[in-house]
Structure formats: C-alpha cells, structure tokens
Backbone as JSON Lines, residues from 0, in Angstrom:
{"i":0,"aa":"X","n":[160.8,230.89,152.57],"ca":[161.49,230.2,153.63],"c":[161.17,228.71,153.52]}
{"i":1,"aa":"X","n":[161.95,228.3,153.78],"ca":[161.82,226.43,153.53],"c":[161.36,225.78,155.28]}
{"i":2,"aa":"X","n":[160.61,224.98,154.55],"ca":[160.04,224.0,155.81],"c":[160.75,223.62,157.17]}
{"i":3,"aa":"X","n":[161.54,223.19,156.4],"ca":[162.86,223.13,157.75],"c":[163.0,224.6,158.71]}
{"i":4,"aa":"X","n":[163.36,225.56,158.12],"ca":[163.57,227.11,158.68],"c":[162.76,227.03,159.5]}
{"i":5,"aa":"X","n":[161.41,227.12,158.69],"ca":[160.36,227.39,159.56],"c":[159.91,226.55,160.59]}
{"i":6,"aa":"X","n":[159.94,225.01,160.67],"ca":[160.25,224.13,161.98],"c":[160.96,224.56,163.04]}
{"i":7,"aa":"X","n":[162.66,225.01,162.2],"ca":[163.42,225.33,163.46],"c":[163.14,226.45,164.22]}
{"i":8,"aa":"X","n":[162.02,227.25,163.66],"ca":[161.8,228.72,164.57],"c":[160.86,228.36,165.09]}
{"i":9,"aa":"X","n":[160.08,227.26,164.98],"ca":[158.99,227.06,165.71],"c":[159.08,226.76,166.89]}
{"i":10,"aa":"X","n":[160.33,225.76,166.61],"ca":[160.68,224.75,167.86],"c":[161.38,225.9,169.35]}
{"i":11,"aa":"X","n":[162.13,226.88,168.17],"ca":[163.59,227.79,169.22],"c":[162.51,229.26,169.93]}
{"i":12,"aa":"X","n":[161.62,229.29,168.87],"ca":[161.04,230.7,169.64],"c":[159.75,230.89,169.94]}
{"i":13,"aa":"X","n":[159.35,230.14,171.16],"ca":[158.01,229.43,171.54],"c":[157.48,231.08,172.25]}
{"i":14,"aa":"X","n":[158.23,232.44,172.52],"ca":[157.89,233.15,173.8],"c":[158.63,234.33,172.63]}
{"i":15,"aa":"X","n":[159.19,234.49,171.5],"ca":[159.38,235.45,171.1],"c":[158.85,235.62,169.96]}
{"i":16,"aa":"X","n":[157.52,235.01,169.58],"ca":[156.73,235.27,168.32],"c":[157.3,235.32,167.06]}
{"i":17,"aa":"X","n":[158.25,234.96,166.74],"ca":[159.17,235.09,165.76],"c":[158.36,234.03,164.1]}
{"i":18,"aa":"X","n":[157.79,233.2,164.58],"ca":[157.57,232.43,163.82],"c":[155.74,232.92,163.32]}
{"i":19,"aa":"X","n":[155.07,233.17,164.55],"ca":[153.94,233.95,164.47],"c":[154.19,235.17,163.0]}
{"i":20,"aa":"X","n":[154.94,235.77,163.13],"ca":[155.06,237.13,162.72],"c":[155.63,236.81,161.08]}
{"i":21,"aa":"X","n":[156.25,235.39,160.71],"ca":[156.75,235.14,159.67],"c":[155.45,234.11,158.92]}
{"i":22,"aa":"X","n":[154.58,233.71,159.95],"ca":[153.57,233.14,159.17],"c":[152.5,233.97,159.0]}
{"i":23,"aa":"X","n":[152.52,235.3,159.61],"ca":[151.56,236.48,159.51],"c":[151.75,237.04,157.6]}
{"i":24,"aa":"X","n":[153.48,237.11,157.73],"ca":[154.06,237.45,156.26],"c":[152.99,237.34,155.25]}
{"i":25,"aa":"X","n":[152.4,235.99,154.92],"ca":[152.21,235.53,153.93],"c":[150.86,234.81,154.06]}
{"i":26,"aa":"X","n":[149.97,235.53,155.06],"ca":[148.45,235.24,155.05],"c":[147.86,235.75,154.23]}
{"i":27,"aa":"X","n":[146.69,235.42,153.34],"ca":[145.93,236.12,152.93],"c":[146.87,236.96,151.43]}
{"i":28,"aa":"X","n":[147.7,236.16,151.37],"ca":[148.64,236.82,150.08],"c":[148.6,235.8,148.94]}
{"i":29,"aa":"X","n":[148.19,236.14,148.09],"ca":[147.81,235.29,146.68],"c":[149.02,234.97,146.18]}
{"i":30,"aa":"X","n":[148.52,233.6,145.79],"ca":[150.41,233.08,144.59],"c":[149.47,232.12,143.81]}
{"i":31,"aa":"X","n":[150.22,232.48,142.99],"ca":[149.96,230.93,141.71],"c":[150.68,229.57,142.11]}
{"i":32,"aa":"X","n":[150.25,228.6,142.21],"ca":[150.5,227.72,142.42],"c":[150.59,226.48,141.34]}
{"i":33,"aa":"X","n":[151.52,226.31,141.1],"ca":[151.42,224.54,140.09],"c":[151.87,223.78,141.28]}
{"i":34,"aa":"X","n":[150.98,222.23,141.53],"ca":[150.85,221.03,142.13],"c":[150.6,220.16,142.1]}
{"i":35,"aa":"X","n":[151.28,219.18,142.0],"ca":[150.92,218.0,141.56],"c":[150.88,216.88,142.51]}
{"i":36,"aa":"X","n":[149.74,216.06,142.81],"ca":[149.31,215.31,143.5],"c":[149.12,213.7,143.5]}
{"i":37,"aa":"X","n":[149.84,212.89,144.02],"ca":[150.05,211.23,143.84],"c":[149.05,211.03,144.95]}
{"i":38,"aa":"X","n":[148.41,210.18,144.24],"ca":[147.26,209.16,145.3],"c":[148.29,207.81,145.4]}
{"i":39,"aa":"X","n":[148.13,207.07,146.43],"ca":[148.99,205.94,146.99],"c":[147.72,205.43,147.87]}
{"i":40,"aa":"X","n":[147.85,204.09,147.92],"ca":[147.13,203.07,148.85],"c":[148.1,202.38,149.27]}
{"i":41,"aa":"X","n":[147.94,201.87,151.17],"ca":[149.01,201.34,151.71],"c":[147.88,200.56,152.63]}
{"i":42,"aa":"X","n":[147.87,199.34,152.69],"ca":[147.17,198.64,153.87],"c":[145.76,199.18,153.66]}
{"i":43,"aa":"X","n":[145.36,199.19,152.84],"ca":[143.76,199.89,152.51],"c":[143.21,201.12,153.13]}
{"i":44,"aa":"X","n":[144.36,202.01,153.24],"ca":[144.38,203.39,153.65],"c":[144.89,204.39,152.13]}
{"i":45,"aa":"X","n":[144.19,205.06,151.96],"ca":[144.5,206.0,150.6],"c":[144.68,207.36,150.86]}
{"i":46,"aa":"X","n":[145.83,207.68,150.7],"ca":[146.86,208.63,150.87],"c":[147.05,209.8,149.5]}
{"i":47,"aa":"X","n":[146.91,211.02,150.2],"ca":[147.74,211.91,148.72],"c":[148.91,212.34,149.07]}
{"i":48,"aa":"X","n":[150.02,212.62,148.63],"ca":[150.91,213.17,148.58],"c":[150.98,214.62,147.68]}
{"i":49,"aa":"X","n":[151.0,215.69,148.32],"ca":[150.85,216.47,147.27],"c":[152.08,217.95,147.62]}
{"i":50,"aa":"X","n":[152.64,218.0,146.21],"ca":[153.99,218.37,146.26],"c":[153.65,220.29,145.62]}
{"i":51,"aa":"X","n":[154.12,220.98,146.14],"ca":[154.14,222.25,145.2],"c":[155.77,222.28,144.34]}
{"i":52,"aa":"X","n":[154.92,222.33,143.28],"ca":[156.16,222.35,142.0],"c":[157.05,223.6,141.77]}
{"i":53,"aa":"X","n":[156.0,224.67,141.64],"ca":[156.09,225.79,141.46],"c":[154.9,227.12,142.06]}
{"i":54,"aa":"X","n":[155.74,227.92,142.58],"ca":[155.33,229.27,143.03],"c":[155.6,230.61,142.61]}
{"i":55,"aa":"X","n":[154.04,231.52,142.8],"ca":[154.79,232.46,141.46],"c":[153.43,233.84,142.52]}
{"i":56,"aa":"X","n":[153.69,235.07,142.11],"ca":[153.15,235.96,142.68],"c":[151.7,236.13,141.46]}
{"i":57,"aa":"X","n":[150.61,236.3,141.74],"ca":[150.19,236.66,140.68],"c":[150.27,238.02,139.84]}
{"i":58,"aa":"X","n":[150.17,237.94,138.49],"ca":[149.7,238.93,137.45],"c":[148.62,238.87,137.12]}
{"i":59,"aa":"X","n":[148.21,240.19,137.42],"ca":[146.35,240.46,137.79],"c":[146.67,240.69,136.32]}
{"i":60,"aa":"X","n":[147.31,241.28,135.34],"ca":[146.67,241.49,134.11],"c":[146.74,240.26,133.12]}
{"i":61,"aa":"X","n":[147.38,239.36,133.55],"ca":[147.81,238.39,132.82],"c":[146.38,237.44,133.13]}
{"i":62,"aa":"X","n":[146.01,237.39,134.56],"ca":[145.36,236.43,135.04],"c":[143.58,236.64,134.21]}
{"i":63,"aa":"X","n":[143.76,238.13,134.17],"ca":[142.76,239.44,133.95],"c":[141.59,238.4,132.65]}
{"i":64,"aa":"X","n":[143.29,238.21,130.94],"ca":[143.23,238.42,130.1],"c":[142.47,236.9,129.84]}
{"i":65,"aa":"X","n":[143.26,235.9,130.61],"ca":[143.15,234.85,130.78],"c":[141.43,234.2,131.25]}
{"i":66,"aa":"X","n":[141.01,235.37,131.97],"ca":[139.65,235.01,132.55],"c":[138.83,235.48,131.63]}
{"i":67,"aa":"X","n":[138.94,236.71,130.7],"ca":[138.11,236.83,129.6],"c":[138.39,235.83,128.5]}
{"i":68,"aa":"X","n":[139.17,235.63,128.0],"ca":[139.3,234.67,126.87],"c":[138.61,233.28,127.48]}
{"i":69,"aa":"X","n":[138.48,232.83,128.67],"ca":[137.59,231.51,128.89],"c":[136.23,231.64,129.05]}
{"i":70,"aa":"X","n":[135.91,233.58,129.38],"ca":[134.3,233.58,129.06],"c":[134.06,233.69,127.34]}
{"i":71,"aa":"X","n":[135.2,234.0,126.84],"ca":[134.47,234.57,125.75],"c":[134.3,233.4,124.98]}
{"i":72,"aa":"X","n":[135.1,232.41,125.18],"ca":[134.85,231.09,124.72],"c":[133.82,229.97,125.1]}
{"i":73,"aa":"X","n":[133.4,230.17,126.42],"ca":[132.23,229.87,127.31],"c":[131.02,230.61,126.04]}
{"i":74,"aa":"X","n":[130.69,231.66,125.87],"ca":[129.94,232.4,125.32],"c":[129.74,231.66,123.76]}
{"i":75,"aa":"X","n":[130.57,231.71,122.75],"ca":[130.54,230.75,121.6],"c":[130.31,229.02,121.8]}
{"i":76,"aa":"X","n":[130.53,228.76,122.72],"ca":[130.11,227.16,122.77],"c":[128.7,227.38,123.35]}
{"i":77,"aa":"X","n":[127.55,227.91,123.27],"ca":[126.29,228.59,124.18],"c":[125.36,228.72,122.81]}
C-alpha cells in the first residue's frame, strides 16, 4: 500500500481501526530491503533522506546459502 493510501485511512478512520489492522499486516514480517540514503546539509542542520528502492520477501534458502559462504570465507582469511 502506498503512503498516500495509508495517510488517507489514517486521516478517514480514526474510530474504525481500519488503518490499525493494516499496519498490524506487516509487523514483525521480514523483507529485504535495498536503500539508499543522501546526507544533505541546510543552514548547518544535516539531514538524511532515505529512499527504499526496492522490496522483496525474503528467501530463507537463498539468504541461508549466502550466510555460509561469508563464514566460510571469514574462516580462510583467519
């Protein structure tokens, strides 16, 4: 659901939980995330801006294979 959506249900359904129940959806639910983040200074205040690029559900076996191949490489540089 896009930002906006979810504003406008915030704003329209203060007494029918509607928005409660759609941010319940997606607590505690894992995603992959790519993000990329701009630092900005304005008036000697330093700011990030930080954008999600991409969203993705994870793959536990993918993620699995991925976490052994960086120990096993951890292990040879040792």
């Amino acid at each position: 659901m896009s930002a906006d959506k979810l504003s406008e249900l915030r704003s329209q359904d203060v007494e029918s939980k509607v928005y409660s129940r759609e941010l319940e959806k997606v607590t505690w639910v894992p995603y992959v995330l790519r993000i990329s983040v701009l630092q900005t200074e304005y008036m000697n205040e330093k700011r990030q801006h930080i954008t999600i690029r991409s969203l993705s559900s994870v793959n536990w076996e993918h993620e699995s294979k991925y976490l052994l191949e960086q120990i096993a490489s951890m292990k040879k540089e040792a």
